[in-house]
C-alpha positions in Angstrom: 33.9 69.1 1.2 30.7 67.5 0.8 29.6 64.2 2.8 30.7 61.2 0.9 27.5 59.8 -1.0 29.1 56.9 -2.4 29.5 53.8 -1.9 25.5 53.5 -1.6 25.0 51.4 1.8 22.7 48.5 1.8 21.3 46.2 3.9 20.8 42.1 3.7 17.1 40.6 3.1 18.2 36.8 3.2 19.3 36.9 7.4 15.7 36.5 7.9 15.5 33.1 6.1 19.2 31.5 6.3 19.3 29.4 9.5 15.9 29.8 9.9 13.2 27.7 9.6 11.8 24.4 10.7 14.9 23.3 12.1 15.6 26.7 14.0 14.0 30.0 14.8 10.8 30.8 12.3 12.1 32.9 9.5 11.4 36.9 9.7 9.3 38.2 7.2 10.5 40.4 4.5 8.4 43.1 5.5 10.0 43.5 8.8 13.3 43.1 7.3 12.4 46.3 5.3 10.9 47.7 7.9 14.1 47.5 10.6 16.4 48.7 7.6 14.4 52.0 6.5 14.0 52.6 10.2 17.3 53.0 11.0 19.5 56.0 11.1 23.0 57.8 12.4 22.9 61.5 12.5 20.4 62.0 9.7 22.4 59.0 7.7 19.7 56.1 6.4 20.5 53.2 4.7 20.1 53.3 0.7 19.1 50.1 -0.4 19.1 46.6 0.0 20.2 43.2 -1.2 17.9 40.6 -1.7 17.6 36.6 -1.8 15.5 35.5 -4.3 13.9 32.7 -1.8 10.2 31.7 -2.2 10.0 32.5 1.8 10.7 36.4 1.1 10.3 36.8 -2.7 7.8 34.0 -4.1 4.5 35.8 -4.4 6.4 38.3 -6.9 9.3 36.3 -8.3 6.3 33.8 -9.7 4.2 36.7 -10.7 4.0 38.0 -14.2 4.3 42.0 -12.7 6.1 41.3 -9.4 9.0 42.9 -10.1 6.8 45.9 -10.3 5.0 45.4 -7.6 8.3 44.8 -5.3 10.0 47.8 -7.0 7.1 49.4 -5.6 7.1 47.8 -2.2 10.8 48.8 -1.6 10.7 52.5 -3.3 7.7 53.1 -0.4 10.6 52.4 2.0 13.1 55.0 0.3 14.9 52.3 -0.6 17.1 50.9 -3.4 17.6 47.2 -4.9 21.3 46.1 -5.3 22.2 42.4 -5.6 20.7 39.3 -6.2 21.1 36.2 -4.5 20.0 33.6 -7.1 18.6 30.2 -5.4 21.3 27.9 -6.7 21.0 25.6 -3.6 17.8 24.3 -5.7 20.8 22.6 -7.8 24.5 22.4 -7.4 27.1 23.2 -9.3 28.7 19.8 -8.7 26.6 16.8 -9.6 24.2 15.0 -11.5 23.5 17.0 -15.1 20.5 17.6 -13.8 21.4 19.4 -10.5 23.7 21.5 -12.8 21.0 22.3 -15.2 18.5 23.5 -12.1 21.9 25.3 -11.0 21.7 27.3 -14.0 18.1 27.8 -14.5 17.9 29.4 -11.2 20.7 31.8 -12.5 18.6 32.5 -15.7 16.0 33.3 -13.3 17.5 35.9 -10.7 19.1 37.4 -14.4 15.4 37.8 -15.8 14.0 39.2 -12.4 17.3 41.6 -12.1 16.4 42.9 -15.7 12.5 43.7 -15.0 13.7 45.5 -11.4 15.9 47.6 -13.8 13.0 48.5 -15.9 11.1 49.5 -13.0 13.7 51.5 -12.4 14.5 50.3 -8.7 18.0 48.4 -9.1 20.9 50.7 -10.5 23.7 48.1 -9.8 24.9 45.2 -7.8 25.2 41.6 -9.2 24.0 38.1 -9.4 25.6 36.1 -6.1 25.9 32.4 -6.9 28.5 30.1 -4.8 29.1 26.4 -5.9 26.2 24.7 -3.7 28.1 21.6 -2.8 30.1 20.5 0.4 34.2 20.5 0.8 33.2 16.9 1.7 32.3 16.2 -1.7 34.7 18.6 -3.6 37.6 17.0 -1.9 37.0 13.2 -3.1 38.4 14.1 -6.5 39.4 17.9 -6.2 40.8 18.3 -9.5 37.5 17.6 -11.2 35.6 18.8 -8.7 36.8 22.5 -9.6 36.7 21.5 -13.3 33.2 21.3 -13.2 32.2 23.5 -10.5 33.9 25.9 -13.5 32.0 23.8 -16.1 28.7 25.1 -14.6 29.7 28.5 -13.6 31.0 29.2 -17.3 27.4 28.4 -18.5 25.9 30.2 -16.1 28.4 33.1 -17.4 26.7 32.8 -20.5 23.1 33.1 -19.3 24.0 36.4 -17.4 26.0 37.7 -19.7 22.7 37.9 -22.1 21.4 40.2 -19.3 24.5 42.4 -19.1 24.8 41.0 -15.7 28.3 39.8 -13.3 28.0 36.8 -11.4 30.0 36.8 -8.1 30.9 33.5 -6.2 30.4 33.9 -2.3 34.1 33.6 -0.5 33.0 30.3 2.2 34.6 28.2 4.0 31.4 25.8 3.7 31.3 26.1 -0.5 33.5 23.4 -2.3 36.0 24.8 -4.7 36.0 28.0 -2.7 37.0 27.0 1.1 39.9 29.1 0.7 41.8 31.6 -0.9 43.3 29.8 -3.0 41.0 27.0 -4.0 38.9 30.6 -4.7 41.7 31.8 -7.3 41.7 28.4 -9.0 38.0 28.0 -10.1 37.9 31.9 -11.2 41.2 31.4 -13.5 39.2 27.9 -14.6 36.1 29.8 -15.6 38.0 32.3 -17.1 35.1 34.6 -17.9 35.1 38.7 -17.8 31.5 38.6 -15.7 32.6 36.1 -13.4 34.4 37.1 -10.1 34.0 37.1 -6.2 31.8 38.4 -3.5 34.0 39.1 -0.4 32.4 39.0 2.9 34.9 40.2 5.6 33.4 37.8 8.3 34.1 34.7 6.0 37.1 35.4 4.4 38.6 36.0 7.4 38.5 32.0 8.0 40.6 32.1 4.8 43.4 33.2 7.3 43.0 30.2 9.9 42.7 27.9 7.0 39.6 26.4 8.1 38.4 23.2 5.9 41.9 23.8 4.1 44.6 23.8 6.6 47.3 24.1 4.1 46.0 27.1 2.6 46.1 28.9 5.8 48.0 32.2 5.9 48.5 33.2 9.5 51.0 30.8 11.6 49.5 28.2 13.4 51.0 29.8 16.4 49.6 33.3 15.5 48.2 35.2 18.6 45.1 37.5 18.8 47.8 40.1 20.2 49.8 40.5 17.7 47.9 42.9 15.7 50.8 43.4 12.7 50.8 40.0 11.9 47.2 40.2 11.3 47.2 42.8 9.1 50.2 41.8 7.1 47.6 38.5 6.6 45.0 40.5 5.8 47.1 42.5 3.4 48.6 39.5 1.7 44.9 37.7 1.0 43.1 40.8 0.3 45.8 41.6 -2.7 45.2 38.3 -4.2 41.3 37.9 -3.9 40.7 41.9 -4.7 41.6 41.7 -8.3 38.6 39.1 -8.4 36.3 40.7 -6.3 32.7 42.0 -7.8 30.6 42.6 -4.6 31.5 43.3 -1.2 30.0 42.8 2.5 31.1 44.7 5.4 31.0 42.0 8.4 32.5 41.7 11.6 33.9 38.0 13.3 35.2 36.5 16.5 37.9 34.1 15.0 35.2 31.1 15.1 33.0 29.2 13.4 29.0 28.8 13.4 26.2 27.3 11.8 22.4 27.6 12.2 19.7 24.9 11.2 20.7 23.2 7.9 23.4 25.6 7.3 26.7 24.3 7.6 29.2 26.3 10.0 31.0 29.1 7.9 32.7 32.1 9.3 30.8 33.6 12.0 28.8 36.9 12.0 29.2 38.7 14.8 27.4 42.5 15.9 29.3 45.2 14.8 30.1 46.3 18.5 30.9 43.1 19.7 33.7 43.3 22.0 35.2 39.5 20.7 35.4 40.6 17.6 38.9 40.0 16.4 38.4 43.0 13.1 38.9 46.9 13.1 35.8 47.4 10.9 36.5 50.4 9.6 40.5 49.9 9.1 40.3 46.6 7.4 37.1 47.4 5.0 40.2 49.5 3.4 42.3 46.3 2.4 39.1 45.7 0.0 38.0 49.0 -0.7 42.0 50.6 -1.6 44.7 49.3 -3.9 48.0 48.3 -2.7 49.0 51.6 -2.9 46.4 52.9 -0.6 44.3 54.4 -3.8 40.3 53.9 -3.7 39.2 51.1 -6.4 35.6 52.4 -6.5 35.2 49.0 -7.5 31.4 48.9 -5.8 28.8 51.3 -6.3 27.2 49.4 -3.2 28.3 47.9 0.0 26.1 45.2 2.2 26.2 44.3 6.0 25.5 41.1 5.6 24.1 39.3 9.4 23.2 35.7 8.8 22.0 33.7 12.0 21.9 36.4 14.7 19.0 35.4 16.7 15.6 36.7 16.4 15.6 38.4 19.4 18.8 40.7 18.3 17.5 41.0 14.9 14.3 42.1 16.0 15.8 45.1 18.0 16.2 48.2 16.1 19.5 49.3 17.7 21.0 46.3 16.3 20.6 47.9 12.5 21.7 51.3 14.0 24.8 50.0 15.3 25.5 47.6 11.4 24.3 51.4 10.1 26.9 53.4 11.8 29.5 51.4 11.1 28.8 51.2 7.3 28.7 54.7 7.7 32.2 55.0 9.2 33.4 52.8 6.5 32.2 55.2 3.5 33.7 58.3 5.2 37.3 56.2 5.4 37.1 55.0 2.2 34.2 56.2 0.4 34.0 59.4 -2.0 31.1 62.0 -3.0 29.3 61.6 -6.4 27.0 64.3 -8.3 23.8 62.1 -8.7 
């Protein structure tokens, strides 16, 4: 049997710039990130592609220019590397607000959608999708809840619209830090109130796994409150249990790694924490658990993703900066696709 080829593994551009910044460490270049990713390999395995954040700090001086797309598409196929999904710069606006923070909220949408289309044409981006989240506190969602999520859904069923011009799926980042989707099921509520076929979720298996604790929604948690690290079943009968109602919904998909905590970086509020795929805290059997997203409830493959990411928001510069850090991220996407992956003529 032929190595599994699919699904393609990619890397994360936007670790360089969230938590970063003026208020933390200086933001790594895009370049670099590149770099690090096309650099990296297990046994003769390298990564495919990566996802990017369409942030002025990484992607201005081609997102603003009338052939950037081109000239990135370039950029990235010198690397032997692939473009998957788009991280559109929603923070500009908010999904829950003034009319005119929602109508920036969408515009940026209508932007990434535009930018995805021309890195089509240049033949550089083969899938992946448009990742949005609602860009507004709990804090705020949680003074009036009910119309909160009815016009978080308000904005992201216009923003629907817009990508659906483009032939393009929005997915809404699983956080406990974004209002209307702290947990699983405020999640489920403001996908069945947007109620469109290109809307869904992007599952990152650091954050979601707050969704168990019930972090910023105590009531919604799924583990008991006197769960213990130990018991292992109990864990995965909670993983099992949230996985099979968020994987219906679920367009785009990080492999991730957490310690049971929380953490935050800069002006980014504290969320799930990332931790290094070897780190000995962390509470997740990678390469077991990927399966509750990756396989049915009857253990079948989904093949939902023609792309997984390793996501590592606010590791520190040093460890980011060390090229065995995106060996180790790189072998364990690798032992991920041979548990749960499958082999594809090109």
């Amino acid at each position: 049997m032929p190595e599994n080829n699919y699904p393609k593994l990619h890397n994360a551009t936007w670790p360089g710039i969230v938590g970063k910044g003026s208020d933390s460490e200086p933001i790594i270049p895009f370049d670099t990130l590149l770099a690090k990713t096309a650099a990296a390999e297990v046994n003769g395995v390298k990564f495919d592609g990566v996802d990017i954040g369409l942030f002025d700090e990484h992607i201005g001086p081609y997102l603003n220019a009338e052939d950037g797309a081109f000239r990135l598409a370039d950029k990235v196929r010198g690397y032997n590397l692939e473009i998957g999904s788009l991280v559109a710069n929603v923070w500009a606006g908010s999904a829950l607000g003034s009319k005119e923070a929602r109508d920036t909220f969408v515009e940026q949408v209508h932007k990434a959608c535009v930018f995805g289309q021309q890195l089509r044409e240049a033949g550089v981006r083969h899938g992946g999708v448009i990742r949005i989240d609602s860009a507004v506190s709990p804090e705020v969602w949680s003074r009036d809840p009910s119309e909160g999520t009815k016009q978080i859904a308000e904005t992201f069923r216009r923003a629907c619209d817009v990508a659906a011009d483009f032939g393009e799926k929005l997915a809404a980042e699983g956080e406990i830090c974004w209002g209307g989707m702290q947990s699983w099921k405020t999640v489920i509520e403001t996908m069945e109130a947007v109620d469109r076929p290109n809307m869904g979720f992007q599952a990152d298996m650091s954050h979601t796994f707050l969704y168990l604790l019930g972090y910023n929604r105590p009531e919604d948690r799924i583990l008991p409150v006197d769960f213990k690290w130990e018991d292992r079943a109990a864990l995965e009968e909670g993983l099992k249990t949230m996985t099979a109602k968020l994987r219906p919904w679920t367009f785009d998909f990080h492999v991730a790694q957490n310690d049971g905590t929380v953490h935050g970086t800069g002006s980014h509020d504290k969320t799930g924490r990332h931790c290094l795929a070897t780190d000995p805290n962390g509470k997740l059997n990678i390469t077991h658990d990927a399966g509750y997203w990756l396989r049915d409830e009857n253990g079948e493959l989904t093949k939902a993703f023609r792309h997984i990411c390793w996501d590592g928001c606010m590791f520190p510069n040093s460890v980011m900066g060390d090229q065995q850090t995106w060996n180790d991220i790189l072998a364990a996407m690798v032992k991920v696709r041979q548990a749960h992956g499958w082999y594809q003529e090109s």
